[in-house]
Phi, psi and omega in degrees: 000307160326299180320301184274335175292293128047255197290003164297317174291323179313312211293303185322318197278324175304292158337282206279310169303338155326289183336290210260011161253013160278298228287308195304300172295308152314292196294329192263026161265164168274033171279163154319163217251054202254066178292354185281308166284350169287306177302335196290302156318324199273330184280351154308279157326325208259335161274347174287318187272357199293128191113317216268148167250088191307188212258355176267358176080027142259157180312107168338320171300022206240345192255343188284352212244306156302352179282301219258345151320289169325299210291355191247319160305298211260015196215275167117069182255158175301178153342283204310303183317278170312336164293329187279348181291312166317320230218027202248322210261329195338297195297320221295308207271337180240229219232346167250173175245170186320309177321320180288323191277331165289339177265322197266334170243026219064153186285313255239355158297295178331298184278346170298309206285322186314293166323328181283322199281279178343298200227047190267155183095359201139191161221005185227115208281182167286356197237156192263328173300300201302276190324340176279292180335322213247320162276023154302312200271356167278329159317285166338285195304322186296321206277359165234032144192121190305309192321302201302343150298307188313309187305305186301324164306325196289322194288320207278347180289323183251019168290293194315317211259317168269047188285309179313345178277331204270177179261170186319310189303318193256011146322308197280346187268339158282346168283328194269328178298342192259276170345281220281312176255312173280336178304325197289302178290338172290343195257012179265322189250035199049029235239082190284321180283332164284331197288309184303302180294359159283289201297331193307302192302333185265328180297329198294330199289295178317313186214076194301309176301306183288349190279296167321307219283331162302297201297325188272340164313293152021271196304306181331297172310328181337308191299302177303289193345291202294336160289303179301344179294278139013260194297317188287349195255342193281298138341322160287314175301332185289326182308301172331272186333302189271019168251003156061053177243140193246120199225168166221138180232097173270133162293084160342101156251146177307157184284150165303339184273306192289327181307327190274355171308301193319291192317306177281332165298309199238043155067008168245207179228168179343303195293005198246345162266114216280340180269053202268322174264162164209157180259163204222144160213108145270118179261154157287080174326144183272350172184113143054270177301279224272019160329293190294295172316350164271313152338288176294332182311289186311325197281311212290330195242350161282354139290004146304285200277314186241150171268122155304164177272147179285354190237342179249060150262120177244133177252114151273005223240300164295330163250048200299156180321152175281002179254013156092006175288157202194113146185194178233122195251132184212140198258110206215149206248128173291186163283321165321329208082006162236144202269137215243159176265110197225104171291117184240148241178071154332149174322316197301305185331288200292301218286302172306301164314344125326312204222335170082186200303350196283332195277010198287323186343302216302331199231069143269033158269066194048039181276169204272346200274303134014291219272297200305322178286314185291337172289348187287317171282342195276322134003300187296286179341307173316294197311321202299295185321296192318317208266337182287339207291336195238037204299175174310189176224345179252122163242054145253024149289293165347296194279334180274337164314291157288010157292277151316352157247332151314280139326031196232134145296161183249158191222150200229105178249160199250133157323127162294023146248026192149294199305132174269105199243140189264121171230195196286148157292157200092298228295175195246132160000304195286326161333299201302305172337295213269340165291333201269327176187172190279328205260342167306312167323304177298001205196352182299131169228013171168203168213181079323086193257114182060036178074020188228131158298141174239174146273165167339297154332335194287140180252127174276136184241183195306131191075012140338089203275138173221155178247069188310125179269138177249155157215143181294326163307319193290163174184143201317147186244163193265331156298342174309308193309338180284320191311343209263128177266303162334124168279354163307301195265023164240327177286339166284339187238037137270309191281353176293312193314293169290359167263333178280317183308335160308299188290323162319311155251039158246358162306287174348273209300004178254311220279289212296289180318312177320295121026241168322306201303323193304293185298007190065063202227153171254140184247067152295205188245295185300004153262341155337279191305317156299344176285319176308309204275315141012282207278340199085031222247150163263293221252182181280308199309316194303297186319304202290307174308300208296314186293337179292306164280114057093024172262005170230136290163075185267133183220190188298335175304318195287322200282309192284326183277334180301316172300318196280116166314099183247165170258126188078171196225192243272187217281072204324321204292325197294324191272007175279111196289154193228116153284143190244142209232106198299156157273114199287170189274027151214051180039046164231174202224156192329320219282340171266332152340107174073004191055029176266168174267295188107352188265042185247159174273148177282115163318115136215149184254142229215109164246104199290349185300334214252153157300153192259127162263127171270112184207161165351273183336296190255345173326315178258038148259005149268166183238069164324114196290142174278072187218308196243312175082064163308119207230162182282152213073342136312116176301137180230192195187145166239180203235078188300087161290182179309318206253037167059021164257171189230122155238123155291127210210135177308135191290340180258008172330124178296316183319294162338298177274357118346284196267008148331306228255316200294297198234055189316326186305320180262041189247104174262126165328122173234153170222157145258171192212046213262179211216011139105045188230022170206161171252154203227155166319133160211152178233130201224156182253139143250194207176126161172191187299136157307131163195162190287133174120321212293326185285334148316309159327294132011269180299325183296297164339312189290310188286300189285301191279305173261009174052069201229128157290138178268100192252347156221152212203162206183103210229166147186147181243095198247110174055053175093327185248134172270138174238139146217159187245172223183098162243139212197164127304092210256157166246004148171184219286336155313301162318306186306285196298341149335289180310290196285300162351288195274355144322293195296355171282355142276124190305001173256008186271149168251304173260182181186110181211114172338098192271319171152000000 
């Protein structure tokens, strides 16, 4: 009884100094000063919630407070914000409702929280359909109040930091779900310091071992970093000081996710990357107007004292990013010999780069860099609206549409009449079209890129002036969609696409009645179906579209199959789930086993609580994904599909981080546990000088020295230099790396790289 009352107090104390280190961070901020309805919200929560316990053993109320913490520290949102940040759980988890929150705080608390309500759990149901929906309405919601993102971002940052509580599986699903959508949006809404610490957090869940193994290089490196740091700044700064400039000079460091994005995209290691530090110079502009000019003043005289590089000026400063970041990035050669990167950046810059559109309050005195960054979101939103007005029918087409606008950098072409329009890097002549209007997209034949024709297909780069060409004749082709990068302009030419596809089959399908009718025939399903299988067609709709475009043709061959009598109507086994099965390394597989067929799905009863161990014994009651080709030692995951097999899949898998976000629900903990007594494929590229021997050389090391069956082997040479690919068997990621060590040790390989 001691014991619990104990802890009650504890608990009363916890609370309330939380409490009053929000009320603390709000009063020293520069909103007005409404602390009464901010107690008023906590003390609501906090009797609502009262009794209740998150899965880490604190009182729940401790997580609504910190959501409203972030959101008032780390974004620097107001009263309205922290209350509805207080109260986001209120509808979902107890007995009231918006109404009650609306009669007790106002309407405009109310609907963030309502908002909030909408795309509570997550933003991702068990059906992909449910999840399109529910960011449909988180989308939605964002476009008449930005807050209701914000809160949400805030909530999923301190999902992430008390991440450690939850068990492995719906770590990864929440971790890939936090990867795939919030992150995209704190850094689409400049929010750069959540964006980075989101991305951290979900790389530690996801691949702990490669995370430690950085954070501990990280620290190794510390030391040097901070001499070069040092040694490059001590001459810029004496440069400050005497143009009487009041600055700040900060050391940039890479994030533990992007150095390791680095590692894996182009294939080196920690020690190869060279841009891991970088420098920050924030200055106090003497006025506004004369920032951006000061910006260059700094650049002009730090290029003095270092050679700049000739290709890495990036000006954010007159164009800023669409998400309103601004600065000037210029690349300059130390003394050392090595090139270091230095961001220059007003307090507004920084502040803006931090905290993003939220920070816009502080500098609404019509400045225009202001005006230009809120017309750039209110855009992004238009787009959004526009692809919600016509959405996918998948929906993770859907979520990768918005996706492709979320990630895309930005590039800036000019109108022939001047005009400057900001669109994704990559994008295409056809991109350009369907932004500027549906029906230009649509009728598009070609371009004007700089006064030169191009086709449809030309990927436009910055500064490009481009002229789009029309015909009244054109009209959308089905090849396009490769062409279309944007997610505006693939969602415009699927619904153009699926409404002719509409009228096509219902044409078909009256010509197919017509048809039958003509021969004394029932347009049942079973004659349906044989016509399918006839033409080679899988679905009915599919058959009613190729006869609707003339591409299926009805004649008497359709007629002789329609008479012939079969028993059953099309081929049941194609809908019979088949287990796949690993093969052991002396290639034989269940399915020879014993003479069985293997087609039955396996009765396994599934404890999601628990990690699934992969060892000898049970490895071929899994489905090792071809997508990724997973070897032991690989961080994995497994995958519960429809027919009750579990495939295993690389935890960075793309394929993976799909179904995290679609169907995060089937997603299960794998560990191995294998003991070096099979073998599993693997395929790596090599890459390096041409010479008579090389391929000999190869095989011998592989064959003769490592004793490694070779089962492919692929070599080719263009101007001197050789790629070749190599598939062999391993018996797990030690080995592999072993194996590529002792490849580069031959002097003519330059690379050795894991393909999959």
């Amino acid at each position: 009884m001691e014991e619990s009352k104990n802890k009650e107090i504890e608990d009363e104390k916890l609370i309330q100094d939380a409490f009053q280190h929000l009320v603390d961070t709000y009063l020293a901020s520069r909103h007005r000063k409404k602390v009464e309805i901010i107690t008023k919200a906590f003390n609501f929560a906090k009797q609502a919630h009262k009794g209740v316990r998150r899965l880490s053993g604190e009182p729940y109320i401790m997580h609504p407070i910190a959501v409203a913490q972030i959101a008032c520290e780390e974004i620097g949102l107001g009263s309205t914000s922290i209350c509805a940040a207080l109260l986001h759980d209120v509808v979902e988890d107890t007995d009231y409702t918006v109404e009650d929150i609306s009669n007790i705080f106002g309407p405009k608390i109310a609907m963030i929280v309502d908002g909030l309500t909408k795309i509570s759990g997550g933003i991702f149901g068990n059906q992909a359909s449910a999840q399109a929906e529910s960011f449909k309405k988180l989308l939605l919601t964002m476009s008449d109040d930005i807050r209701v993102i914000l809160i949400k971002i805030s909530d999923r940052l301190h999902n992430m930091r008390t991440l450690g509580s939850q068990l492995p599986n719906k770590q990864y699903k929440i971790a890939g779900e936090t990867l795939y959508i919030y992150a995209p949006l704190a850094n689409r809404l400049g929010l750069n310091k959540i964006k980075e610490e989101l991305e951290d957090l979900s790389f530690k869940y996801e691949h702990p071992e490669e995370y430690a193994a950085i954070k501990e290089k990280l620290a190794q490196t510390q030391a040097h970093r901070d001499t070069v740091f040092e040694e490059f700044t001590r001459p810029i700064r004496k440069e400050l000081d005497r143009m009487g400039i009041k600055y700040e000079i900060k050391a940039r460091i890479k994030t533990p996710y992007s150095i390791w994005c680095k590692m894996q995209n182009k294939h080196i290691t920690f020690e190869e990357i060279y841009d891991i530090l970088a420098v920050r110079i924030i200055f106090e502009p003497k006025s506004l107007e004369d920032e951006v000019n000061e910006c260059f003043q700094i650049y002009v005289y730090a290029s003095k004292i270092y050679r700049p590089h000739p290709e890495r000026l990036r000006d954010w400063l007159n164009h800023p990013k669409a998400n309103g970041y601004q600065a000037l990035h210029v690349t300059l050669m130390s003394n050392s010999g090595q090139w270091i990167e230095v961001q220059i950046r007003s307090t507004r810059m920084d502040e803006m780069a931090e905290q993003g559109f939220a920070a816009h309050w502080k500098y609404k005195e019509g400045s225009k860099t202001t005006a230009d960054s809120e017309n750039e979101l209110e855009k992004w939103l238009k787009t959004i609206q526009e692809i919600l007005d016509d959405p996918q029918p998948n929906a993770l087409d859907f979520l990768d549409a918005i996706k492709l606008n979320l990630y895309a950098s930005e590039i800036f072409v000019v109108t022939p009449k001047g005009e400057f329009k900001t669109m994704p890097a990559d994008c295409t002549a056809l991109d350009f079209a369907f932004s500027i209007h549906t029906f230009l997209g649509s009728h598009c034949i070609g371009a004007k890129v700089n006064h030169k024709l191009v086709p449809i297909s030309y990927k436009l780069k910055s500064g490009d002036q481009v002229e789009i060409l029309t015909s009244k004749l054109q009209h959308v082709q089905k090849e396009w969609i490769n062409f279309a990068t944007t997610a505006k302009a693939k969602g415009k030419i699927q619904a153009i696409l699926r409404r002719e596809d509409r009228e096509n089959q219902k044409q078909g399908e009256e010509m197919l009645n017509k048809f039958l009718a003509e021969h004394d025939m029932e347009a049942n399903s079973m004659n349906v179906d044989k016509l399918c299988d006839l033409h080679n067609i899988k679905l009915r709709e599919e058959l009613y579209i190729a006869i609707g475009t003339g591409k299926v043709i009805l004649g008497d061959d359709d007629i002789n199959v329609l008479r012939t009598k079969i028993s059953g109507t099309r081929s049941w086994t194609k809908y019979i789930p088949f287990l796949n099965f690993t093969n052991n390394h002396e290639g034989n597989s269940t399915q020879q086993e014993n003479g069985k067929k293997g087609n039955e799905p396996i009765e396994q009863k599934i404890d999601k609580k628990k990690p699934v161990i992969l060892n000898e014994e049970n490895i071929k009651r899994f489905i090792l994904a071809d997508c990724c080709h997973p070897i032991p030692g690989d961080d994995v995951l497994g995958y519960l599909d429809e027919n009750n097999n579990i495939v295993i899949h690389k935890r960075q898998c793309p394929v993976a981080a799909k179904l995290k976000t679609s169907d995060g629900n089937h997603i299960l903990a794998a560990k191995w546990d294998t003991h070096k007594t099979m073998f599993f494929p693997v395929t790596i590229h090599i890459r390096g000088i041409d010479h008579v021997g090389i391929l000999t050389k190869v095989t011998q090391l592989l064959s003769e020295q490592l004793h490694l069956n070779i089962t492919h082997i692929n070599m080719t040479c263009k101007d001197g230099i050789f790629d070749g690919e190599l598939i062999f068997g391993v018996h797990d990621v030690e080995d592999l790396k072993m194996i590529c060590k002792t490849l580069k040790g031959i002097e003519a390989i330059e690379e050795v790289n894991r393909i999959s």
